[in-house]
C-alpha positions in Angstrom: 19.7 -3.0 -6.5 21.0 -2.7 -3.0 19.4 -0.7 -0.2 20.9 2.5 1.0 20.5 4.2 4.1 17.3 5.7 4.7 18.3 8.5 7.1 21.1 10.0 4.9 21.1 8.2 1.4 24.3 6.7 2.2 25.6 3.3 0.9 25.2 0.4 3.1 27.8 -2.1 3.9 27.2 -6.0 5.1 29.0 -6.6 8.7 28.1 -8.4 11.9 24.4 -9.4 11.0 23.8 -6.0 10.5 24.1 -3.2 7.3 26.0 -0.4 8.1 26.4 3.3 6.6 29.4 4.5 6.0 28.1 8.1 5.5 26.1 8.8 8.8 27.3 5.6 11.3 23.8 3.9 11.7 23.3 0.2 11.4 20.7 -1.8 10.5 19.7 -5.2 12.1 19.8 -8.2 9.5 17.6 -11.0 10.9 16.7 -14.6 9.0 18.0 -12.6 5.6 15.2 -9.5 6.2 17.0 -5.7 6.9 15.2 -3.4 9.7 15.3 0.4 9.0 12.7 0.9 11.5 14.8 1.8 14.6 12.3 0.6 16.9 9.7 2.5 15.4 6.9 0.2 14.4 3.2 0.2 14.5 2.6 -2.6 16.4 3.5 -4.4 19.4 3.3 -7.8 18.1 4.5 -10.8 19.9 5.1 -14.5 18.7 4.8 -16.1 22.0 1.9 -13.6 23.3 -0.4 -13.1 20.5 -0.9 -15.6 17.8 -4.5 -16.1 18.4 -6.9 -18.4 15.9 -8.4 -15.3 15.3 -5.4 -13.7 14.4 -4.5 -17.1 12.2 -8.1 -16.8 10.5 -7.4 -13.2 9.3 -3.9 -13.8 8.2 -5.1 -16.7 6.3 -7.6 -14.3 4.5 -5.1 -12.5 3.5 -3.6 -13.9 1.3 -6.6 -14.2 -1.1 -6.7 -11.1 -1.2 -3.1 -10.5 -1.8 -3.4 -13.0 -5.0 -6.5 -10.8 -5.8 -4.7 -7.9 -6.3 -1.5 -9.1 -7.8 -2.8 -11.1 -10.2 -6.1 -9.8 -11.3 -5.5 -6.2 -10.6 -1.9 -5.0 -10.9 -0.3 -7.7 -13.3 -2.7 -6.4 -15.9 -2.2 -2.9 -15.2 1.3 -3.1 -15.8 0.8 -4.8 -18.4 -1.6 -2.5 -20.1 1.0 0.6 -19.2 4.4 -0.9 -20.5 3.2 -4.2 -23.0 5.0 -6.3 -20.8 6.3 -7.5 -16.4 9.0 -9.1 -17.4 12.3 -6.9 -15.9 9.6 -4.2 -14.5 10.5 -3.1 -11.0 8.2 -2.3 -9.1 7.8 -1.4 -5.4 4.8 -2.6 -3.0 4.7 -0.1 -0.1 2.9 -1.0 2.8 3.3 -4.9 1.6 1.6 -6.4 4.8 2.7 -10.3 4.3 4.8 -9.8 1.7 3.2 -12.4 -0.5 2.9 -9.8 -3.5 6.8 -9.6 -3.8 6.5 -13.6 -4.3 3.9 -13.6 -6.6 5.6 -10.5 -9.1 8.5 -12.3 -9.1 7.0 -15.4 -10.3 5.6 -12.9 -12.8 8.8 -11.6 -13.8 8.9 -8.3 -11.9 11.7 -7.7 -9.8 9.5 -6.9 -7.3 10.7 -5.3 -3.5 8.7 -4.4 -0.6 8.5 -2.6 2.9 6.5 -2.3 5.7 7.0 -1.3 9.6 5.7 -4.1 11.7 6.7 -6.8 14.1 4.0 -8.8 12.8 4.7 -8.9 9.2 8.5 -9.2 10.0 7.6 -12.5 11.8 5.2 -13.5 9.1 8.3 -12.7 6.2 10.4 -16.0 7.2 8.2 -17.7 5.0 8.4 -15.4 2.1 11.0 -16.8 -0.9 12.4 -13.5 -1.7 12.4 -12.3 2.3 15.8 -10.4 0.8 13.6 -8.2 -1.1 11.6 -7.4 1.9 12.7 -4.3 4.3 10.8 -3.6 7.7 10.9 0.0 7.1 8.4 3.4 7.0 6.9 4.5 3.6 7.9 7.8 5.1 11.6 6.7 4.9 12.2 3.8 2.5 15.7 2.7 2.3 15.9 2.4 -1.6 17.7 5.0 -4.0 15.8 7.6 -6.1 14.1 6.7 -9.5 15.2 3.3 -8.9 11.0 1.8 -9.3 8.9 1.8 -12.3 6.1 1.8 -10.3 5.1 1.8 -6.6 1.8 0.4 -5.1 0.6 1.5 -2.0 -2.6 -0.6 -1.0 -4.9 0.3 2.1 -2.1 2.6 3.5 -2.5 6.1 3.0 -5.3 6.0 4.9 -3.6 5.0 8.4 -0.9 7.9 8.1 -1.3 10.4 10.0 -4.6 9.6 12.2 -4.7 8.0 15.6 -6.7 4.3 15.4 -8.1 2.4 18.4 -9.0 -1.4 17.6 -12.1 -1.3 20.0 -14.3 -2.7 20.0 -15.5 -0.4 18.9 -13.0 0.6 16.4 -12.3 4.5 16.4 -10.3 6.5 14.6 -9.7 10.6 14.7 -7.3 12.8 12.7 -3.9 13.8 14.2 -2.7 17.4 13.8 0.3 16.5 12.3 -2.1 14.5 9.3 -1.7 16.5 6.3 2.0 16.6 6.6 2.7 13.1 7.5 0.3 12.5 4.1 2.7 14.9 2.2 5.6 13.3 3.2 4.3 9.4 2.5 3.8 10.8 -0.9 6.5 12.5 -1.1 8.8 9.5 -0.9 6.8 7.5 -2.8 7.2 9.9 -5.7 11.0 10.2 -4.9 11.6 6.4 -5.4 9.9 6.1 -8.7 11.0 7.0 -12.0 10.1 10.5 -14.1 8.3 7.9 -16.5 6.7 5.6 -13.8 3.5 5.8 -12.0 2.4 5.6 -8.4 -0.7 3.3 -7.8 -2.6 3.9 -4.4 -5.6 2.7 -3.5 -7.9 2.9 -0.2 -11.7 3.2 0.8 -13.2 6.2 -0.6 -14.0 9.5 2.2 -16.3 10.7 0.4 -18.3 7.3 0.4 -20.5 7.5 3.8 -20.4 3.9 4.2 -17.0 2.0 4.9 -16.6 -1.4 4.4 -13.3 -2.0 5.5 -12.7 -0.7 8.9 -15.4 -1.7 11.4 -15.3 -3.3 13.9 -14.2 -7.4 13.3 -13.9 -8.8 10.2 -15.8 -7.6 7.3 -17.5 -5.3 9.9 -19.0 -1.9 8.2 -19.4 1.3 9.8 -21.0 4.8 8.8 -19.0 7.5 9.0 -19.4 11.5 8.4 -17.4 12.2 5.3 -15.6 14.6 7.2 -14.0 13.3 10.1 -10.8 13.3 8.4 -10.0 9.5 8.1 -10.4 8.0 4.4 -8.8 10.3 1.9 -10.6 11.9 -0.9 -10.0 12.6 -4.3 -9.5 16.1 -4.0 -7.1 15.8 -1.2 -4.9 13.5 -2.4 -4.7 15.7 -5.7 -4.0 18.9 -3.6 -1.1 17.0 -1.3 0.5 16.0 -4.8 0.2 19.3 -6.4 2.5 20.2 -3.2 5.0 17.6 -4.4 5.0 18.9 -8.0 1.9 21.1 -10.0 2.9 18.8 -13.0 2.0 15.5 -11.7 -1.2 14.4 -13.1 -3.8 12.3 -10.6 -6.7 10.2 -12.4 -8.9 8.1 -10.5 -9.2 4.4 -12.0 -11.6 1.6 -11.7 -10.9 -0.4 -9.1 -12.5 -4.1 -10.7 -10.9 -6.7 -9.7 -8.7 -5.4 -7.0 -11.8 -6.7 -3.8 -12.3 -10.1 -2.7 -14.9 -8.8 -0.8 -14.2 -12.6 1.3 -14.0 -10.8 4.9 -17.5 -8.4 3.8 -19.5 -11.5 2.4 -19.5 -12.8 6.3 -22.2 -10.3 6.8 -25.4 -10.6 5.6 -25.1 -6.9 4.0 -21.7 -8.2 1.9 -23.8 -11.5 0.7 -26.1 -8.9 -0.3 -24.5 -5.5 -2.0 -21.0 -6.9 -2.9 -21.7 -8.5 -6.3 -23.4 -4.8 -7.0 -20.8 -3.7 -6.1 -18.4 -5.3 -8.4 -21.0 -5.0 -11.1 -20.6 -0.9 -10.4 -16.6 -1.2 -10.6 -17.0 -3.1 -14.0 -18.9 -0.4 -15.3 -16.6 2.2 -14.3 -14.5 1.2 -17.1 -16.7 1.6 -19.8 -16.1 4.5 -21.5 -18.3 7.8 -20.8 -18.5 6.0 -17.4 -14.9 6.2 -16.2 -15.5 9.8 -14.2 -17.5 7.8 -12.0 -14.4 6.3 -10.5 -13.6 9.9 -8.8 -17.5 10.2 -7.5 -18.7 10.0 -4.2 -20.5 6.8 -5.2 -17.5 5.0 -5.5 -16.7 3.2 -2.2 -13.3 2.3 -3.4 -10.6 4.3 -5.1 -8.1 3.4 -7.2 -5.7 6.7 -7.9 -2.4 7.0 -10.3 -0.4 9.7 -10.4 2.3 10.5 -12.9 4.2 12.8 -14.9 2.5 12.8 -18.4 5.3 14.7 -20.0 7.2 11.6 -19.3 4.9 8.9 -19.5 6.2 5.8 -21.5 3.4 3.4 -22.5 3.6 0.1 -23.9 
């Protein structure tokens, strides 16, 4: 699969370090093998030689535990469980961060691509083994074809769109006007990259959980929060942004066991304390008569899919 212009659609030809459309004229920067569709448009200022920090080194570094985490005790087995095999699957992680998942699905077998629009994670990419995979590019405005993905994941993203966040200390975070449309269109084109018989994963903390875990201030820092200041996405509203996209899509919520680390949280004496309950609670989410509680607002984590169950292929 080759990447196509994410303005107009248009086909992309290799010349001068850069891709170029032959359709609209635009041109995309090629640097140590990785494309750039943002067009200066990231969402960070990020510097090499300014601000690589041992604190930014410690969190990078937790990372990627968490990245293995996911891939390989969370997603891996949910494809498997949905097709019966990863082997040729492709799938798309939106929102990738270090890019580390696209490694670790294709060592699976997945021809596995990913995006994401920041300096940082461009910089941290030149380490990746399948950087050629890896686009810096919005999930607003992915520069892939459509139906090309059998799935896409979108982990601890939908969340940030459309809502203005200050790092603090303390962290704050309010709603920006534009909010439910810059949702609609994230899902939008995450629904127009994937396949009538795919699925879209997303996951995120839960807004209707009063207690977040994953965006106070420092690492593994918790913070209360009024379930409606318009942050955290809730069931309901993702299900009434997708019904925008199409009334035929189904959304489900999921059990999210064994997609936390809960590493950066188990710093604090309160993650030492409530995280293996926590874990315990996510385990028995999947027992059966149980599962609705994975919609509830005691869930601090969701775990959506949506699909098309008229077109739903299972393995």
């Amino acid at each position: 699969m080759n990447f196509v212009c994410p303005r107009c659609g248009g086909a992309l030809s290799s010349a001068n370090g850069a891709l170029a459309c032959g359709a609209c004229g635009r041109s995309y920067p090629v640097d140590d093998g990785i494309a750039d569709f943002a067009e200066g448009e990231y969402y960070d200022a990020f510097s090499s030689e300014r601000d690589v920090t041992p604190l930014l080194l410690q969190g990078l570094e937790d990372e990627i535990a968490g990245t293995r985490t996911r891939v390989e005790s969370f997603f891996l087995p949910r494809l498997r469980a949905r097709f019966g095999r990863v082997e040729g699957l492709r799938v798309l992680d939106c929102g990738c961060g270090n890019g580390l998942s696209v490694d670790l699905l294709a060592a699976a077998g997945v021809e596995a691509w990913g995006n994401d629009s920041s300096r940082l994670r461009r910089w941290q990419w030149r380490e990746r083994r399948n950087r050629e995979r890896l686009a810096v590019a919005s999930g607003s405005r992915l520069p892939f074809p459509a139906a090309c993905f059998d799935v896409v994941v979108s982990s601890g993203v939908l969340e940030h769109v459309g809502v203005v966040e200050t790092a603090g200390p303390p962290y704050a975070v309010r709603p920006a006007p534009s909010r439910d449309a810059d949702r609609l269109a994230f899902l939008r084109e995450l629904l127009r990259v994937v396949k009538p018989s795919g699925a879209v994963w997303l996951d995120f903390p839960n807004g209707a959980f009063p207690v977040d875990f994953w965006h106070g201030t420092g690492a593994g820092g918790a913070r209360f929060h009024s379930t409606d200041e318009g942050f955290l996405p809730k069931v309901g509203e993702v299900r009434g942004l997708v019904r925008r996209v199409d009334p035929a899509l189904r959304l489900r919520a999921v059990s999210p066991s064994g997609r936390l680390q809960f590493k950066r949280v188990r710093r604090r004496w309160y993650g030492r304390m409530f995280s293996p309950a926590i874990a315990g609670f996510f385990r028995v989410m999947k027992v059966p008569g149980l599962r609705g509680l994975a919609a509830s607002p005691l869930n601090p984590y969701l775990a959506l899919e949506i699909e098309d169950p008229k077109n739903r292929i299972s393995g």
